[in-house]
LOZADREN-779505 format. One record per residue (C-alpha): residue number from 0; x, y, z. Coordinates in nm, 2 decimals, decimal comma. Each point is the difference from the previous one (the first is absolute). Layout:
! LOZADREN-779505
<r pos="NUM" x="X" y="Y" z="Z"/>
...
//
This chain:
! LOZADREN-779505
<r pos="0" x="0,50" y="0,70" z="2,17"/>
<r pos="1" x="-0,15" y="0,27" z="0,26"/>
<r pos="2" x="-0,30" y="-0,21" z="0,07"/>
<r pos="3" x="0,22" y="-0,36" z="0,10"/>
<r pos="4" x="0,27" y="0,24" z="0,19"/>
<r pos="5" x="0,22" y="-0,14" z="-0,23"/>
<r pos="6" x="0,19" y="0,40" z="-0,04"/>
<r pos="7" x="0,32" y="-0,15" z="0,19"/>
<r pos="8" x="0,04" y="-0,31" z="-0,20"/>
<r pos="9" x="-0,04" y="0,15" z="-0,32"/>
<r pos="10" x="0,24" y="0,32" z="0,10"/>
<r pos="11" x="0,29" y="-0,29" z="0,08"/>
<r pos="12" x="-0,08" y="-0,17" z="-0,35"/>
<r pos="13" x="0,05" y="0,36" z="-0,17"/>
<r pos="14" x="0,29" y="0,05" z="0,16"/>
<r pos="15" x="0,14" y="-0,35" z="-0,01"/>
<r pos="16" x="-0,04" y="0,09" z="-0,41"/>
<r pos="17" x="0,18" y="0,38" z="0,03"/>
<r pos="18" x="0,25" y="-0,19" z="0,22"/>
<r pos="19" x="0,03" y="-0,29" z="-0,29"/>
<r pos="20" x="0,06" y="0,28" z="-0,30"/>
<r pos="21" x="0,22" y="0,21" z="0,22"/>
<r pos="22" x="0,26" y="-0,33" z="0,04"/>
<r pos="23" x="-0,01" y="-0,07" z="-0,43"/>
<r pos="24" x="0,05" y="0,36" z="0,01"/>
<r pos="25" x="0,29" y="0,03" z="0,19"/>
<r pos="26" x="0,14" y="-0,31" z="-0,13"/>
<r pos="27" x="-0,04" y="0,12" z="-0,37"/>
<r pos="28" x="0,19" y="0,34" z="0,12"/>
<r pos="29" x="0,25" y="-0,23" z="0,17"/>
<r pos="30" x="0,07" y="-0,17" z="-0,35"/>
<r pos="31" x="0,03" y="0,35" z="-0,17"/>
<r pos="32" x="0,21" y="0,14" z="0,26"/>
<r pos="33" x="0,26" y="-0,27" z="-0,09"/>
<r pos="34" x="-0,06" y="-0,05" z="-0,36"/>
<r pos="35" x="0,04" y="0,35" z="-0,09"/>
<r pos="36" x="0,28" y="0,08" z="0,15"/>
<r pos="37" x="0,18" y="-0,31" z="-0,12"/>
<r pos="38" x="-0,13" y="0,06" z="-0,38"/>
<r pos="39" x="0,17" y="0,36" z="0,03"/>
<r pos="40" x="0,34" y="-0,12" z="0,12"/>
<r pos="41" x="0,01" y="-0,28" z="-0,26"/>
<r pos="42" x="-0,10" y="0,31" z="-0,24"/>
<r pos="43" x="0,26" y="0,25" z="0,12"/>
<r pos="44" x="0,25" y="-0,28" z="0,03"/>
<r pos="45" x="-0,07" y="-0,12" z="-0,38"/>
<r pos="46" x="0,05" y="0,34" z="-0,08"/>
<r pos="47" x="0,31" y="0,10" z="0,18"/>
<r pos="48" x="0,16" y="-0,32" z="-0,16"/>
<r pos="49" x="-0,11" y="0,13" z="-0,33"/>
<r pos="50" x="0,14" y="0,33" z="0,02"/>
<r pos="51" x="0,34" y="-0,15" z="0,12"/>
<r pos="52" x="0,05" y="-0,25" z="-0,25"/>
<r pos="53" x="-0,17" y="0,23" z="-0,25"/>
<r pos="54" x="0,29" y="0,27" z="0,13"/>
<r pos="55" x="0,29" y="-0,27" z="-0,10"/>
<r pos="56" x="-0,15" y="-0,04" z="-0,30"/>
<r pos="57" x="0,01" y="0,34" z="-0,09"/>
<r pos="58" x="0,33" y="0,04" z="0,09"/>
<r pos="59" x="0,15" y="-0,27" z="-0,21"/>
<r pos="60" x="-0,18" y="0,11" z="-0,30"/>
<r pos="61" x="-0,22" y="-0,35" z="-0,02"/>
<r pos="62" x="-0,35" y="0,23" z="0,04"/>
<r pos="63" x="-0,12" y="0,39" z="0,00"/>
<r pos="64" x="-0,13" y="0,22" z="0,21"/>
<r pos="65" x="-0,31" y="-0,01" z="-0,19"/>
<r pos="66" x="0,00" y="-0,39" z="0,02"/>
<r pos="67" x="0,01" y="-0,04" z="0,36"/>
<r pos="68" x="-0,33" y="0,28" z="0,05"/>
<r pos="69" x="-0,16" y="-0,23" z="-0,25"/>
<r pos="70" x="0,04" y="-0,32" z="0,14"/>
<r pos="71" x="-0,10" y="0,16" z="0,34"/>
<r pos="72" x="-0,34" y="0,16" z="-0,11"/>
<r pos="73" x="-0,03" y="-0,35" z="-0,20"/>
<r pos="74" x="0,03" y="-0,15" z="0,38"/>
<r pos="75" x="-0,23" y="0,23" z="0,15"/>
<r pos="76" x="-0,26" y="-0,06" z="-0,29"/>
<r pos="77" x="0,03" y="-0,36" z="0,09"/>
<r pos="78" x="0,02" y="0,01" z="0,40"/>
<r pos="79" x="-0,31" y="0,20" z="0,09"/>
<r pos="80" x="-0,29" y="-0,21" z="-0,26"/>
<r pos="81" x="0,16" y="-0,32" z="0,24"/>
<r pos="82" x="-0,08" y="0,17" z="0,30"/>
<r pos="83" x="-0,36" y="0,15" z="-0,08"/>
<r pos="84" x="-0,06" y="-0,38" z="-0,17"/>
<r pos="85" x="0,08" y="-0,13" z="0,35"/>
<r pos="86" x="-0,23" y="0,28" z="0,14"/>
<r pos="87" x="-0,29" y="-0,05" z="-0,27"/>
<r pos="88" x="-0,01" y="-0,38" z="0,15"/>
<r pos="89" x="-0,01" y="0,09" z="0,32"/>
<r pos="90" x="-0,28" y="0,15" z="-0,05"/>
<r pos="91" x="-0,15" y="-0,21" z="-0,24"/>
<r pos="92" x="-0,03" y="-0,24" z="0,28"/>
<r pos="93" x="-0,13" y="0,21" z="0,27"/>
<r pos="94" x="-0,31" y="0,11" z="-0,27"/>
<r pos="95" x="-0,06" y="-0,39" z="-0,07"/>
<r pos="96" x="-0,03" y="-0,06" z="0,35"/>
<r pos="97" x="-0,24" y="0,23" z="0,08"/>
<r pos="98" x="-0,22" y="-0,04" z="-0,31"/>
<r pos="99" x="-0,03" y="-0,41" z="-0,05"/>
<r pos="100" x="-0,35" y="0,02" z="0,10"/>
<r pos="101" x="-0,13" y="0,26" z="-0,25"/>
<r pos="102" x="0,24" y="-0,19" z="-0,28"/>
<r pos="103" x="-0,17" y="-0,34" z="0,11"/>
<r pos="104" x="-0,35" y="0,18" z="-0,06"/>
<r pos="105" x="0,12" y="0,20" z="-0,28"/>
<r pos="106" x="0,10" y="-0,35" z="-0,15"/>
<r pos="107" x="-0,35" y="-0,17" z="0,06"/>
<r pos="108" x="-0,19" y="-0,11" z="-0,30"/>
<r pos="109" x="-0,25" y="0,29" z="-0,11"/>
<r pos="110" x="-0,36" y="-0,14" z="0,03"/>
<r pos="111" x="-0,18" y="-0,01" z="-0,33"/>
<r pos="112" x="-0,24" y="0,27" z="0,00"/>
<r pos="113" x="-0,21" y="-0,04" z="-0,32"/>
<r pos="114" x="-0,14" y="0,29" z="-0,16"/>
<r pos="115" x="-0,31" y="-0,02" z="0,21"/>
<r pos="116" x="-0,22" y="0,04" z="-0,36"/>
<r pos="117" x="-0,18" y="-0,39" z="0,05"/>
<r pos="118" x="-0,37" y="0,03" z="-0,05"/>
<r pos="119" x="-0,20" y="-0,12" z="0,33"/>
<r pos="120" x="-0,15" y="-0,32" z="-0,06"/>
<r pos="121" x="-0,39" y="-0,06" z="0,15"/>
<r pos="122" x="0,01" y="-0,06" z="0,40"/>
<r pos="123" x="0,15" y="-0,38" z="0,03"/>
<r pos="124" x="0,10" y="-0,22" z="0,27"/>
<r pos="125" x="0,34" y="-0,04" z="0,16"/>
<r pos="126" x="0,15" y="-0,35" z="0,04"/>
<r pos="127" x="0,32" y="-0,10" z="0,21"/>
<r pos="128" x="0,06" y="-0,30" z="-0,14"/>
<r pos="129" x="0,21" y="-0,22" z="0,15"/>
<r pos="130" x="0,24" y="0,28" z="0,11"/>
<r pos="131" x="0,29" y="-0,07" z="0,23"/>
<r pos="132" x="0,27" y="0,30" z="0,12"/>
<r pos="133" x="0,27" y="0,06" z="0,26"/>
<r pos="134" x="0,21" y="0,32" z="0,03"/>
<r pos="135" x="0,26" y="-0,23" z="0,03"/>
<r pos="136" x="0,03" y="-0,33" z="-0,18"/>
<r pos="137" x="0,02" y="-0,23" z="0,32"/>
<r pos="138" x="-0,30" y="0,18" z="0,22"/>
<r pos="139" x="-0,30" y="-0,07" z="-0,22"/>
<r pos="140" x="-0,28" y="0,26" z="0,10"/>
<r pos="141" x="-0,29" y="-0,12" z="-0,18"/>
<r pos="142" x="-0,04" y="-0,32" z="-0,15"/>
<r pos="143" x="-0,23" y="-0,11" z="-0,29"/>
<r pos="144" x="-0,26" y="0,24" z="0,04"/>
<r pos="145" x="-0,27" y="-0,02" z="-0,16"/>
<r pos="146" x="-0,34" y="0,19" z="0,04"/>
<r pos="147" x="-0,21" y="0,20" z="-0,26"/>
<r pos="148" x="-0,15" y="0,37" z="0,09"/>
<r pos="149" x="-0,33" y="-0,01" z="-0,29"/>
<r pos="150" x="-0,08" y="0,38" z="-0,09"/>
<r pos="151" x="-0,17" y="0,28" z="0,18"/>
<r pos="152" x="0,07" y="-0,22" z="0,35"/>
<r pos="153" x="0,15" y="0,08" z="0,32"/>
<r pos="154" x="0,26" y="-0,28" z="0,13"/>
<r pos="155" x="0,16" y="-0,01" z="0,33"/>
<r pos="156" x="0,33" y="-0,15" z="0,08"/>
<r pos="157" x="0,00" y="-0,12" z="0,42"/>
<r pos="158" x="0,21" y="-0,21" z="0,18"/>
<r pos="159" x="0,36" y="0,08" z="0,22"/>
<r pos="160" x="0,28" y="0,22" z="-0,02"/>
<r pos="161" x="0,27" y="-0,07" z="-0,24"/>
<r pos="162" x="-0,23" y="-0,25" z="-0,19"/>
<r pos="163" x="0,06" y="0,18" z="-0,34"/>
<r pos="164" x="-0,32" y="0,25" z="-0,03"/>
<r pos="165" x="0,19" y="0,31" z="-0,09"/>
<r pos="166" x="0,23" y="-0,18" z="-0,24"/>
<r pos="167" x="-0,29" y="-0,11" z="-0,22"/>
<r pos="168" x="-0,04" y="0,33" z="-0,06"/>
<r pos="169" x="0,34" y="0,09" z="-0,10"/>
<r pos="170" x="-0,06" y="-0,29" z="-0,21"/>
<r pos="171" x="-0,30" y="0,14" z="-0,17"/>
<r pos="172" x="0,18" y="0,37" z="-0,03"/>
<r pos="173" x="0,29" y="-0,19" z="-0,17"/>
<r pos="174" x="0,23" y="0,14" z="0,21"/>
<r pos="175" x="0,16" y="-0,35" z="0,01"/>
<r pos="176" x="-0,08" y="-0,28" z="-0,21"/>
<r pos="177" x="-0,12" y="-0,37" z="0,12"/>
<r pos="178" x="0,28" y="-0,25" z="0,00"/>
<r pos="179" x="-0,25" y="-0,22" z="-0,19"/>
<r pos="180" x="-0,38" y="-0,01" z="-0,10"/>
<r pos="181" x="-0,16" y="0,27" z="-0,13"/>
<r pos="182" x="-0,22" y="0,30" z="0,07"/>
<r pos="183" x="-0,27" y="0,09" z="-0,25"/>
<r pos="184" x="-0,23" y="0,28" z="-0,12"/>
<r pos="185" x="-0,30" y="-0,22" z="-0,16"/>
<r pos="186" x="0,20" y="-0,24" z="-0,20"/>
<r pos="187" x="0,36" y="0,22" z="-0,05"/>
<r pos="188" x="0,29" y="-0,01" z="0,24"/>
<r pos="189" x="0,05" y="0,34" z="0,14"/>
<r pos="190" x="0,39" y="-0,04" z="-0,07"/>
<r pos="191" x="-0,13" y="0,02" z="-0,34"/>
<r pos="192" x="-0,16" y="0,35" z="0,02"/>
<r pos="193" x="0,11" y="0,35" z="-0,04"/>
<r pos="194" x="0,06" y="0,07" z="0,37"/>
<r pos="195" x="-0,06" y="0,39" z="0,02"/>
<r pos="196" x="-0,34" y="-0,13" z="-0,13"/>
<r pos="197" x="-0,03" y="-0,30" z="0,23"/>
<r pos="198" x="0,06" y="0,19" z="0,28"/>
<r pos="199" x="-0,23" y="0,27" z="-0,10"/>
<r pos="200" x="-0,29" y="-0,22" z="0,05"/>
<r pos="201" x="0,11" y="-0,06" z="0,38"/>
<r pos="202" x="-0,06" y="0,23" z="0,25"/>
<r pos="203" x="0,16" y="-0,05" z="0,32"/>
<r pos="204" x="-0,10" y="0,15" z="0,38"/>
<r pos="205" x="0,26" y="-0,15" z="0,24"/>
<r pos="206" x="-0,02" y="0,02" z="0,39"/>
<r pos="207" x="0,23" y="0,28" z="-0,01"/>
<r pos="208" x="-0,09" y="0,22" z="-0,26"/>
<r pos="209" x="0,35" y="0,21" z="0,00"/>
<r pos="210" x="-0,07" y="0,34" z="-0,23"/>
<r pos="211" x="0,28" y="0,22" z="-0,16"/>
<r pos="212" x="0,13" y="0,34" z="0,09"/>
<r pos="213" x="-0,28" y="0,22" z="-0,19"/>
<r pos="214" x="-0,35" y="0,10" z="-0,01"/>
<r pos="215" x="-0,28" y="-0,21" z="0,04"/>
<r pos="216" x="-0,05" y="0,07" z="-0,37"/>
<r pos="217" x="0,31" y="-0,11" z="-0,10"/>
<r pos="218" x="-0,08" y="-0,32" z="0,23"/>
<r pos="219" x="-0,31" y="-0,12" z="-0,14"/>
<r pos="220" x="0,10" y="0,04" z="-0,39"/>
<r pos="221" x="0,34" y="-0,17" z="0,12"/>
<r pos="222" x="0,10" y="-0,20" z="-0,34"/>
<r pos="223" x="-0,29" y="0,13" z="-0,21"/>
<r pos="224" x="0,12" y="0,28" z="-0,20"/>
<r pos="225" x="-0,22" y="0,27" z="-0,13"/>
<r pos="226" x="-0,30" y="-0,01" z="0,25"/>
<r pos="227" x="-0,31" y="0,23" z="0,04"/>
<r pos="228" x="-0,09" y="0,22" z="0,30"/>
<r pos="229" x="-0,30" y="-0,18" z="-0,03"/>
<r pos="230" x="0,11" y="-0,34" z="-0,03"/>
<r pos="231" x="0,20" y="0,02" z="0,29"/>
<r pos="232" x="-0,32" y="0,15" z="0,21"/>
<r pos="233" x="-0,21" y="-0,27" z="-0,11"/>
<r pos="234" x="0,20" y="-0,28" z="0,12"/>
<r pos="235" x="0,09" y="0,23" z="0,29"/>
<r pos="236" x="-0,35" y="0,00" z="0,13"/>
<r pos="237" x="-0,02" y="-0,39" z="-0,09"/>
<r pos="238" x="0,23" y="-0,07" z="0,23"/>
<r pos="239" x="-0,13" y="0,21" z="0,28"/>
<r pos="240" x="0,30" y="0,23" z="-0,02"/>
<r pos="241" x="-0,17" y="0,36" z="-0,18"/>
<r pos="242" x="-0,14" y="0,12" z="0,38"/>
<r pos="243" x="0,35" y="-0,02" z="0,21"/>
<r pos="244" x="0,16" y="0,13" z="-0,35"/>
<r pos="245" x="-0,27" y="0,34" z="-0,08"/>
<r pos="246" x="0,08" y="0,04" z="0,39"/>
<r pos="247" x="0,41" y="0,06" z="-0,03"/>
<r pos="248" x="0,05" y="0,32" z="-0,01"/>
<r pos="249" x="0,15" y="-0,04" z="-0,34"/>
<r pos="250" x="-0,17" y="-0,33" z="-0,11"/>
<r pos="251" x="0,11" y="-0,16" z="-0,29"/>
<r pos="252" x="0,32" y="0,16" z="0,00"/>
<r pos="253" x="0,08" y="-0,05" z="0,38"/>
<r pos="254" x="0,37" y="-0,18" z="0,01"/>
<r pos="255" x="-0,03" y="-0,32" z="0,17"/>
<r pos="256" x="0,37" y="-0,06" z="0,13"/>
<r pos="257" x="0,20" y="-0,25" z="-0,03"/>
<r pos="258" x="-0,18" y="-0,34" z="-0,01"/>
<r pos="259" x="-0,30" y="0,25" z="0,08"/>
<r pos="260" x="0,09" y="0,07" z="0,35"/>
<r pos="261" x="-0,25" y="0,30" z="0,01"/>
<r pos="262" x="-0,26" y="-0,26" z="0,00"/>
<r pos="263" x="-0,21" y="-0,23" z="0,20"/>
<r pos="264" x="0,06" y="-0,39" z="-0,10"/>
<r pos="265" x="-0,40" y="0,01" z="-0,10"/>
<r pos="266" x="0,04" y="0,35" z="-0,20"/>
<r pos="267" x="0,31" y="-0,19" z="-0,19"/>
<r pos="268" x="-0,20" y="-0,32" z="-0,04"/>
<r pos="269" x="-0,26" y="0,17" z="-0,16"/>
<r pos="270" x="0,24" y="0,21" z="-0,24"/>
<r pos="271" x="0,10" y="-0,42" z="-0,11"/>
<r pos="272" x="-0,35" y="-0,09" z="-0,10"/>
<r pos="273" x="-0,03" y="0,33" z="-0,17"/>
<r pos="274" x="0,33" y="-0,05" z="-0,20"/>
<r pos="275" x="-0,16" y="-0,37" z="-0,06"/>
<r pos="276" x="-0,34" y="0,09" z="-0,10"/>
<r pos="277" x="0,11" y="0,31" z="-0,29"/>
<r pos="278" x="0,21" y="-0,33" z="-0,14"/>
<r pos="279" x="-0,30" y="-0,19" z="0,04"/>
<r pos="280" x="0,21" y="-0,33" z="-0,02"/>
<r pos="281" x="-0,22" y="-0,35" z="-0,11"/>
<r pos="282" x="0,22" y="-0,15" z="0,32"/>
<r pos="283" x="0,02" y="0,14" z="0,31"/>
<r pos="284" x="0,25" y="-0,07" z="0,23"/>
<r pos="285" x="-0,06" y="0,02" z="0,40"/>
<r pos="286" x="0,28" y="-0,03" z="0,26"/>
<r pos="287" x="-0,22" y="0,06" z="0,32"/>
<r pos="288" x="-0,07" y="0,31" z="-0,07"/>
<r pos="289" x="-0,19" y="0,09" z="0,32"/>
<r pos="290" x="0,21" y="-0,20" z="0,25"/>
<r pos="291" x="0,21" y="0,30" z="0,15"/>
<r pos="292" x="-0,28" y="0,24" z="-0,01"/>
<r pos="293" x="-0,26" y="0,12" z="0,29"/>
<r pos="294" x="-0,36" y="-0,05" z="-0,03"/>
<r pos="295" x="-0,15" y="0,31" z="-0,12"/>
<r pos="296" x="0,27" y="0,00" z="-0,25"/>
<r pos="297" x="-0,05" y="-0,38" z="-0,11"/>
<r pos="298" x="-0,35" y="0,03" z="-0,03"/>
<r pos="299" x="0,10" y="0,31" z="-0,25"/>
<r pos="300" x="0,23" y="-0,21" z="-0,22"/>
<r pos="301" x="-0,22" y="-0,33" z="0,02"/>
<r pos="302" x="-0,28" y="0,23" z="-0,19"/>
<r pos="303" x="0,31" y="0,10" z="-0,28"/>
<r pos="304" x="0,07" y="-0,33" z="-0,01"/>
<r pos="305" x="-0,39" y="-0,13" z="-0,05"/>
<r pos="306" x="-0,02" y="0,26" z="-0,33"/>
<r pos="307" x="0,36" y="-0,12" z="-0,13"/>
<r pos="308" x="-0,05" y="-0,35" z="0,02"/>
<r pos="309" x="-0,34" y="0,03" z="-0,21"/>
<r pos="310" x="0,01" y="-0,21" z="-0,30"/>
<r pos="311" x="0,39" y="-0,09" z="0,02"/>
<r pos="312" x="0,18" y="-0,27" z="0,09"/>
<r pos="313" x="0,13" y="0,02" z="0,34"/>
<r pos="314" x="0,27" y="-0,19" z="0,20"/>
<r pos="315" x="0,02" y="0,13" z="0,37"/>
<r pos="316" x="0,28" y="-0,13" z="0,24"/>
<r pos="317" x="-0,15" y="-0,03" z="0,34"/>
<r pos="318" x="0,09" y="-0,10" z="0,37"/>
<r pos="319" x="-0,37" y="0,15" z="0,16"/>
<r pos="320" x="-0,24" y="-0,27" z="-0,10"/>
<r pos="321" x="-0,24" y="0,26" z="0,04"/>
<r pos="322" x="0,08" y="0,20" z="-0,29"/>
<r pos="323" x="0,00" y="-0,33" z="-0,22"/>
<r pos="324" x="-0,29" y="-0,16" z="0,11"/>
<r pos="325" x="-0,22" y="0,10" z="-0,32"/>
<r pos="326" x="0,22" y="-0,08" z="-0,23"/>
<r pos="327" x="-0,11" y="-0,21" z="-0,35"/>
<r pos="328" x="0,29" y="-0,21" z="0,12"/>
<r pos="329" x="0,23" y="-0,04" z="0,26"/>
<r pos="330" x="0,40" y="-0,19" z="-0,06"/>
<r pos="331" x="0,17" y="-0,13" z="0,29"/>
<r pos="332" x="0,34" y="0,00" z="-0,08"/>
<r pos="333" x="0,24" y="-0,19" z="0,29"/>
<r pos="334" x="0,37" y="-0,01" z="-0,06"/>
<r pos="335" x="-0,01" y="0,04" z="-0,38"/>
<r pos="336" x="-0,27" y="-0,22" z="-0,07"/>
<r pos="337" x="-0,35" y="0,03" z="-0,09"/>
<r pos="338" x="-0,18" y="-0,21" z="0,30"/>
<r pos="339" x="-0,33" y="0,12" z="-0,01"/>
<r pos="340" x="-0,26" y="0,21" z="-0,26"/>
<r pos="341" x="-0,33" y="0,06" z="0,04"/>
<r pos="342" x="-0,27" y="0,26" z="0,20"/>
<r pos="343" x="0,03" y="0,12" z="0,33"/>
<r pos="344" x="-0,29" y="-0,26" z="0,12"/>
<r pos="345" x="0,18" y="-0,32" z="-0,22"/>
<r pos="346" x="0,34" y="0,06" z="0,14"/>
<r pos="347" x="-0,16" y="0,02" z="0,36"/>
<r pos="348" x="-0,11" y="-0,31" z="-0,04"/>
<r pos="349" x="0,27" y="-0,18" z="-0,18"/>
<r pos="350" x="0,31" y="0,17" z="0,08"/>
<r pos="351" x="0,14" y="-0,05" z="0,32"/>
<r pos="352" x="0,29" y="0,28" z="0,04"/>
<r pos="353" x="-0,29" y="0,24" z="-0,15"/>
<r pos="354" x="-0,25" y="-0,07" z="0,26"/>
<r pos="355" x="0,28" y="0,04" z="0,25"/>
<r pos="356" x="0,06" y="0,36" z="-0,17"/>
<r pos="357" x="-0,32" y="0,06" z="0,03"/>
<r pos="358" x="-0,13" y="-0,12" z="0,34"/>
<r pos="359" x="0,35" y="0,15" z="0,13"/>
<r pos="360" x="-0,13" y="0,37" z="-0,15"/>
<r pos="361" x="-0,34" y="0,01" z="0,11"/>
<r pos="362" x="0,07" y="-0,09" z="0,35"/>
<r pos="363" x="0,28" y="0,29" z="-0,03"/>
<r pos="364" x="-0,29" y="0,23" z="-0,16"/>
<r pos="365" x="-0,23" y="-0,10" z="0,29"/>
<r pos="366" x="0,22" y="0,03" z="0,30"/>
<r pos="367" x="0,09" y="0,34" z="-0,16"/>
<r pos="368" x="-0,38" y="0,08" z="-0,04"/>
<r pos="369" x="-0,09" y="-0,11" z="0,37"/>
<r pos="370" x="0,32" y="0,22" z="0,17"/>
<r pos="371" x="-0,08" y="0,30" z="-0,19"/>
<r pos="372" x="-0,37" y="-0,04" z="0,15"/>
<r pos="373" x="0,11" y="-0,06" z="0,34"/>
<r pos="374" x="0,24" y="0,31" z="-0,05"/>
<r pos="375" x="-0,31" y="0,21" z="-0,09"/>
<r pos="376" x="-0,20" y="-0,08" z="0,29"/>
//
């Protein structure tokens, strides 16, 4: 808000929304005021015509004293549950106004944990096969894919915004399932398997790594229970991480802040790979994990990345073609759809919108390289 000068605008809105529960307010006391008043003359009224006729009564002999302060307590016993019934649904409704969203997520379907107890099969490949999926039944977001990632590999998904990348990897998390086809773990669906164990062979480093209010230890064992000292130092120093951490003053035990303000976007990137590499995952996961980082700091986390990636199978979302180029194999995905698969060098040669990736990011990285050198002299 400060930095966009936006402090006016957003001053009106709040007290455009003060202004709108002031007016239900007074409208609601407006109600009261009349109500009330009303109820307790009917009341009174009821009573004073009670007492009269009650008197008569009396006086002809047709009913007792004793009667006419029963059938008046009897009144009062009735009168007052009415009203507090007419109060109780008042507000009744206010509370289910205000809470339908937590009772609509309160009402979701609980996702099937599993007991997270399935042994861990050898190292096998993951297949999409024919997989299709849209968050919403009419806007199809990916559309009979189909690729193969073989075991100990590293796979890159490429190609334009909004094409489907990060959704085949909510795909493979089972955070949603495919609308049809299949994913599979060697020859087993992975709807099929215990999912606190399926997911405990996938590690996951996104762009963004967000951390939770804590310590770094409590960061990097995140999810893993009972965890050495020495286990957590290990991968800690795997990941590049154990010099920046032995130099807080209070090292493993520093707090982070929320979403682990108190660090850099490198120092928290680096606190992802270690949290990966103690769950040494057969799958990694990468969401461009260097993209928003400088150079000193991505040239930290590409050396975390190099030891996690060793001998696991590794699918890495990427918009640098630089950081892909290597890559055993390398899927061009374009509006859902699998349009091109191969190496860097194949798809150069055989994939048009590729090469047009790719010639449009090394003429980028060379104008880049020849400013900065005519900037230094």
């Amino acid at each position: 808000v400060k930095s966009s000068g936006a402090e006016t605008q957003e001053q009106a809105r709040g007290r455009s929304a003060v202004a709108d529960l002031f007016r239900l307010g007074r409208r609601e006391g407006k109600v009261q005021s009349v109500l009330s008043p009303i109820m307790g003359l009917v009341m009174m009224a009821l009573l004073v015509v009670v007492v009269g006729y009650g008197g008569l009564r009396i006086s002809s002999g047709a009913l007792t004293a004793g009667g006419l302060v029963a059938f008046i307590l009897y009144l009062i016993q009735v009168v007052m549950p009415a009203t507090q019934i007419v109060q109780f649904f008042n507000q009744l409704q206010k509370a289910r106004g205000a809470t339908d969203s937590i009772l609509e997520l309160l009402d979701a379907p609980v996702e099937p944990q599993g007991r997270g107890d399935q042994p861990h099969p050898a190292p096998q490949a993951v297949v999409f096969d024919n997989v299709s999926f849209g968050y919403t039944a009419d806007r199809p977001v990916l559309k009979n894919l189909s690729f193969r990632l073989e075991p100990g590999t590293v796979t890159a998904i490429v190609g334009p915004s909004g094409g489907g990348k990060t959704t085949v990897f909510s795909l493979l998390e089972r955070f949603y399932q495919p609308g049809s086809g299949i994913v599979r773990w060697g020859d087993q669906d992975v709807a099929t398997l215990d999912l606190l164990s399926w997911r405990s062979l996938i590690g996951y480093v996104p762009q963004d790594s967000p951390l939770l209010a804590g310590t770094i230890r409590d960061n990097i064992a995140y999810g893993l229970g009972e965890v050495s000292d020495a286990q957590i130092r290990e991968a800690a120093r795997a990941a590049n991480a154990a010099d920046f951490i032995e130099a807080l003053e209070k090292g493993y035990d520093t707090e982070v802040g929320e979403r682990g303000v108190k660090l850099s976007g490198g120092q928290r990137q680096r606190l992802a790979i270690a949290r990966a590499l103690l769950r040494d995952p057969a799958i990694l996961i990468l969401d461009e994990a260097t993209a928003s980082l400088d150079s000193v700091s991505e040239m930290a986390v590409q050396q975390a990345l190099a030891t996690l990636m060793k001998g696991r199978t590794t699918l890495v979302i990427a918009h640098r073609l630089s950081t892909v180029v290597g890559s055993d194999r390398i899927l061009f995905l374009e509006n859902g759809e699998l349009t091109g698969s191969g190496r860097h060098n194949e798809l150069v040669e055989t994939h048009a919108l590729y090469r047009a990736f790719a010639q449009q990011q090394l003429r980028w990285n060379a104008t880049m390289e020849q400013d900065v050198a005519v900037a230094g002299r």
